[in-house]
N, C-alpha and C positions, 0 to 999 in steps of 0.2 A: 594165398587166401583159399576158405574152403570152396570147390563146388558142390555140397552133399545136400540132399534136401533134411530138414528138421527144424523143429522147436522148440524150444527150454523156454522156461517162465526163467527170472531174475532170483534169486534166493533170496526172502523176504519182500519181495516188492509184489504188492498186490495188485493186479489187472485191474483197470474199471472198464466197463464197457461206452466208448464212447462212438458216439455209430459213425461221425464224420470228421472230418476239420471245416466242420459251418461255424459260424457266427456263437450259437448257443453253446456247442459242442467246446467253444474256445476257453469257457468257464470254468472248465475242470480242464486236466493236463493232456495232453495228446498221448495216444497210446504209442507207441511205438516199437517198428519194428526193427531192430538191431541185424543188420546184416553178419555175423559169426553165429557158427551152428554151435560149437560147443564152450557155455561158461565155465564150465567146472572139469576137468579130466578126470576128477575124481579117484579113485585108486589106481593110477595110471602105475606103480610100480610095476604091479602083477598084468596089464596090460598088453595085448600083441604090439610087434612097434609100428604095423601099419595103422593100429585107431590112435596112437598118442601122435604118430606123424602126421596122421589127417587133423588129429584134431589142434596142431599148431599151428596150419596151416602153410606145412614145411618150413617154418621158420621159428623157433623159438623167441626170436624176436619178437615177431607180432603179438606175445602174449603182453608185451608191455605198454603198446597203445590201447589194445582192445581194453585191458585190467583197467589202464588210466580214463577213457572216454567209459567204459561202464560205471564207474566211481564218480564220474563229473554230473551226470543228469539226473535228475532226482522223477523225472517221466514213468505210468507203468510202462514198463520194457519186457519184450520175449524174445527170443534169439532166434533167428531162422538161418539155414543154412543161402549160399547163395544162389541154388537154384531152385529156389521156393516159387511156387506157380502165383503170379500174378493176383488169381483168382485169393488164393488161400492168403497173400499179403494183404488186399485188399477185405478181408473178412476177418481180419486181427490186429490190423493198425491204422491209426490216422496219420501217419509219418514215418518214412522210413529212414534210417542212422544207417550209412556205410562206413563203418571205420576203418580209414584208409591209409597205403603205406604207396611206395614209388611204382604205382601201375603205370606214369602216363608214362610211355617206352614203347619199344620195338620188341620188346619181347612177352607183350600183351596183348590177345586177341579176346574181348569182351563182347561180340554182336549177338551173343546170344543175351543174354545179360540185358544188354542196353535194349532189346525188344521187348524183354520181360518187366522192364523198368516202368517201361514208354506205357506197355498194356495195364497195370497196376492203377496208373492215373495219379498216382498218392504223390505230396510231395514228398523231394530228398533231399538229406544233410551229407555232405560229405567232410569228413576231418580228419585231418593232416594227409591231404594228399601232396603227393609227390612226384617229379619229373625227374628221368635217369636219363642223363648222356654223360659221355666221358671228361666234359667241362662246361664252364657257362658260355665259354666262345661258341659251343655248338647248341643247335637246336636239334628239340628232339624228334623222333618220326615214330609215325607212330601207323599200327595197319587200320583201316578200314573199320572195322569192329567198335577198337577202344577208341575212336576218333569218335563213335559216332555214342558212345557211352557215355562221355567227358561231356557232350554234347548234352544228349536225353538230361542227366543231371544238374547240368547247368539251366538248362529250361524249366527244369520242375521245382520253382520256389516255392513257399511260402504266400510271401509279399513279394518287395519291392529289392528285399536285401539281398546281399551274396549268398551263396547256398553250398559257397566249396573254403572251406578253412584251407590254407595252404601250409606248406612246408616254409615258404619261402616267397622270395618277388621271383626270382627265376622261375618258380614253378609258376608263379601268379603272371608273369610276363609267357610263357608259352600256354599256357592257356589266351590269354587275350592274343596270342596267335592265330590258334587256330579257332577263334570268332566264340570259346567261352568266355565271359567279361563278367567282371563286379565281384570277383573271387575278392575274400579276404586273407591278406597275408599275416600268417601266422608262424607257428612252429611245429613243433610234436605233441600234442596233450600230456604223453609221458615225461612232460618240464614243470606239469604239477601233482605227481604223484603222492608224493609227500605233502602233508596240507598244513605246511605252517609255513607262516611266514618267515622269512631270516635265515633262508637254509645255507647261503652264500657265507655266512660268516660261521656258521656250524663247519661247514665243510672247511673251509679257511684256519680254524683252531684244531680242527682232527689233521689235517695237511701238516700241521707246525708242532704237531708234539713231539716228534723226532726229528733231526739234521738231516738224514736222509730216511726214503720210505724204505721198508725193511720185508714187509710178505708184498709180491707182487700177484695180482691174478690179471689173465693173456684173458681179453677177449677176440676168441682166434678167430681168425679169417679163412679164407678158401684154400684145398691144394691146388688149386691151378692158377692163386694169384702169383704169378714169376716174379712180381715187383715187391712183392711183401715178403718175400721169403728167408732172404737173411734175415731182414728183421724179426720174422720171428723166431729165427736159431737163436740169433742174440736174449730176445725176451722170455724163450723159454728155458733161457740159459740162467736170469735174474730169477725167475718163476722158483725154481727147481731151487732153494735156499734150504739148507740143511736144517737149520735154527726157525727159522720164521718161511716152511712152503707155501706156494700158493696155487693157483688150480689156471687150468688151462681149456677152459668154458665155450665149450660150441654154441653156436645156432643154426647154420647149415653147410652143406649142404647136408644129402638124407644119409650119404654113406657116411661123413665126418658124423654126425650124430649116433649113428648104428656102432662106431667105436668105442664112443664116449657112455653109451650103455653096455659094453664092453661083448657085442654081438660082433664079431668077424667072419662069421661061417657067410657065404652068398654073396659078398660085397664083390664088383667088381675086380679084378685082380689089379686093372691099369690103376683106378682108385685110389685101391689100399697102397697099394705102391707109393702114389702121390702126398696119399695122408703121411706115412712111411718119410720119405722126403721129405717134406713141409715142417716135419717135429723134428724129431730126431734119428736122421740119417745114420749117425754113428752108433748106435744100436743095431742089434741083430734085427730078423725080424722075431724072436721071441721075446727078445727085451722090449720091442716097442710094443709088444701087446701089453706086460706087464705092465709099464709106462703107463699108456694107455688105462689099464683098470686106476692107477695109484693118482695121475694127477688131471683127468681128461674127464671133463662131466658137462652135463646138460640138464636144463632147468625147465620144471612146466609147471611150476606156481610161483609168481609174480612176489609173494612177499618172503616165500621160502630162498626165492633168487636173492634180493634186495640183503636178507639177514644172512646170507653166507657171504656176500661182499661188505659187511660190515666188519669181516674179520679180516680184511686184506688195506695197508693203508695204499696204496692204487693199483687201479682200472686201466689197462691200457690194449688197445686193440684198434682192428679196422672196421668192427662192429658198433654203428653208433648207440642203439640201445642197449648193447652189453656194459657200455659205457655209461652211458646216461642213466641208468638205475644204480652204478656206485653213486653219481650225486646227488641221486634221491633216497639214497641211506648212507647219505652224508658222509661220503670219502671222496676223495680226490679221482679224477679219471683225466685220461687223455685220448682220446679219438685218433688211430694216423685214415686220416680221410684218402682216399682212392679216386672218388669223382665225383660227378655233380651235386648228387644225393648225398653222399655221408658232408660234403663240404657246410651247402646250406642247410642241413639239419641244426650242426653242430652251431654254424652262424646266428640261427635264430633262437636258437636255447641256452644261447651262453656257456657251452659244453667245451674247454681246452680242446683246441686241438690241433696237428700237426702235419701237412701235407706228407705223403713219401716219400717226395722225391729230396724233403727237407730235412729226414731221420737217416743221418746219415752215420757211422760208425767212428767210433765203438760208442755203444749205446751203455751205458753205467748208472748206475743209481743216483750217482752228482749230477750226470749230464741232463737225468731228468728232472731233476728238482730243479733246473738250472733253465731248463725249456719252457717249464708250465707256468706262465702266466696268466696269472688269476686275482680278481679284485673283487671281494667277497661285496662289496659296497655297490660295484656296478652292475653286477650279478643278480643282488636281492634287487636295485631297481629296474634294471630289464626282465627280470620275471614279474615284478611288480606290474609292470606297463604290458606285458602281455597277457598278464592274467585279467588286467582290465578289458584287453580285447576280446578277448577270447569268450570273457563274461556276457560281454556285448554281442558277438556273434552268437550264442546259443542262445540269447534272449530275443533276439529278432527272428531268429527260425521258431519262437515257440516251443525250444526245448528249456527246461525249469534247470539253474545251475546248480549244483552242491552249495552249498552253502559255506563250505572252507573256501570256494574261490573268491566269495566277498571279501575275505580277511587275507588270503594275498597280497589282491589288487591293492588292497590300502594298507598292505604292509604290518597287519596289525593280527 
């Protein structure tokens, strides 16, 4: 996520001025301020890669919640970066929207933040947050800071209602650990991107038009995950289809991304190496750069991403949202989940998916059509029944829903 300071108005969404969240003030829509600093990258081609990297917030992923929770509330909205002064939040919103991804962790220190929060006064929404430990048997820890941030926003409701959308009951049950309560268990907003009803049986008839899938696209994972790595020798082995290619799609880290823009001057040397390893080892290293330009990319607009994975019949990676936007432009995906996080993502968005230690070899075009299990009928009513809650949960915090989520929920 970002720390920069700044603000963007919504494109096309008009500000009104509403001076509080009093009583009167409640009659017209809450202003709000959206915690991401930049909506639009706008001609990021021609861009240095340190503002396209700031402005994904090192993760190309995140462009997928933020895209889907900007599309969900019909609120005026302004973007401010995350370390926007108190002062200056409090003088342009009556609400603040964090759009959230697996902060509660050991690997997050927010006390500057959660001060900044605390000073604002304003209440806060938070959705789809998320807790990372290595499985559900563990709990997670978390430093001083983001304990006390998890906190600040669990105290700053509205009303009476939860005020943290969750990933999951795992995340909603460590939370009610560490004495935040009333969380509502949810999923990923990015599980209604696409606003029609029925998309489970769309996906289900694009999955069946061939016996087996034919273009694969890797939503790749990490060089330094050791446990994924033959698997993805194997899948960038499927990828690489002479008749029907498919692409081999980053989202982090900053060096894997800096590749996949086909930038190798300054990378790390141990890195590139790693990256080098993880793809394809039996290459030189001049072949794997070329590699690299021919099937290695990375994505920073949400619907341009969605319409190049329309052309691949599956998704397959340890990226859950790399995954999760093939089923929102209606192709098939499979998630190999790694830990806590990618597990109950996948769990609560109906997203296929496959532990690692359960993708075992040889991994084949049969063995995957053979693995994915999918029932396009329980699909459309578990997104159905979440988009019900979900409807629920922004309408209690006073955020105004899209109006596609009404036809969701009731499947219509």
């Amino acid at each position: 996520m970002l720390e920069e300071t700044g603000a963007q108005e919504r494109p096309s969404v008009e500000t009104s001025a509403v001076p509080t969240a009093s009583a009167s003030a409640r009659k017209r829509p809450l202003r709000v301020a959206f915690l991401w600093k930049t909506p639009n990258l706008g001609l990021y081609s021609n861009a240095p890669f340190e503002e396209i990297y700031n402005g994904i917030g090192h993760n190309n992923g995140n462009l997928a919640f933020v895209y889907a929770i900007a599309n969900q509330i019909t609120n005026p909205v302004r973007f401010f970066g995350w370390s926007t002064s108190a002062e200056v939040l409090r003088e342009n919103a009556d609400i603040i929207v964090i759009p959230s991804a697996n902060q509660l962790g050991k690997h997050t220190d927010y006390g500057d933040m959660a001060a900044n929060l605390e000073r604002s006064g304003l209440p806060i929404v938070s959705i789809g947050l998320g807790a990372q430990a290595d499985s559900y048997d563990q709990d997670i820890e978390l430093k001083e800071g983001t304990l006390r941030w998890a906190q600040v926003i669990g105290q700053a409701r509205v009303g009476n209602s939860g005020n943290i959308y969750t990933r999951g009951a795992y995340t909603t049950s460590q939370l009610d650990k560490i004495g935040v309560s009333g969380a509502v268990t949810g999923g990923c907003p990015s599980h209604f991107i696409n606003q029609k009803p029925g998309l489970g049986q769309k996906i289900w008839d694009n999955w069946n038009k061939n016996p087996l899938p034919r273009s694969i696209s890797v939503a790749a994972g990490h060089q330094a995950w050791m446990k994924t790595r033959e698997i993805e020798h194997q899948l960038i082995a499927l990828m690489m289809d002479p008749l029907s290619p498919g692409q081999y799609i980053v989202q982090s880290m900053g060096e894997f991304i800096k590749v996949s823009r086909g930038i190798f001057e300054g990378i790390d040397d141990h890195a590139l190496k790693g990256i080098h390893n993880h793809t394809v080892p039996h290459y030189t290293f001049e072949e794997f750069k070329q590699w690299c330009r021919n099937y290695c990319r990375s994505y920073y607009d949400v619907p341009a991403w969605m319409d190049v994975l329309r052309n691949h019949d599956l998704t397959i990676g340890a990226r859950y949202h790399g995954v999760a936007l093939a089923l929102q432009a209606e192709r098939m995906g499979l998630t190999v989940t790694i830990d806590s996080r990618t597990r109950e993502l996948c769990e609560n968005t109906g997203v296929p998916f496959v532990p690692t230690e359960e993708l075992t070899a040889p991994i084949t075009r049969a063995s995957l059509k053979k693995l994915i299990k999918f029932d396009p009928v329980a699909y459309d009513r578990h997104r159905a029944e979440h988009a019900a809650r979900y409807l629920a949960f922004l309408e209690a915090n006073m955020l105004e829903p899209a109006p596609f989520l009404k036809g969701i929920a009731a499947g219509k």
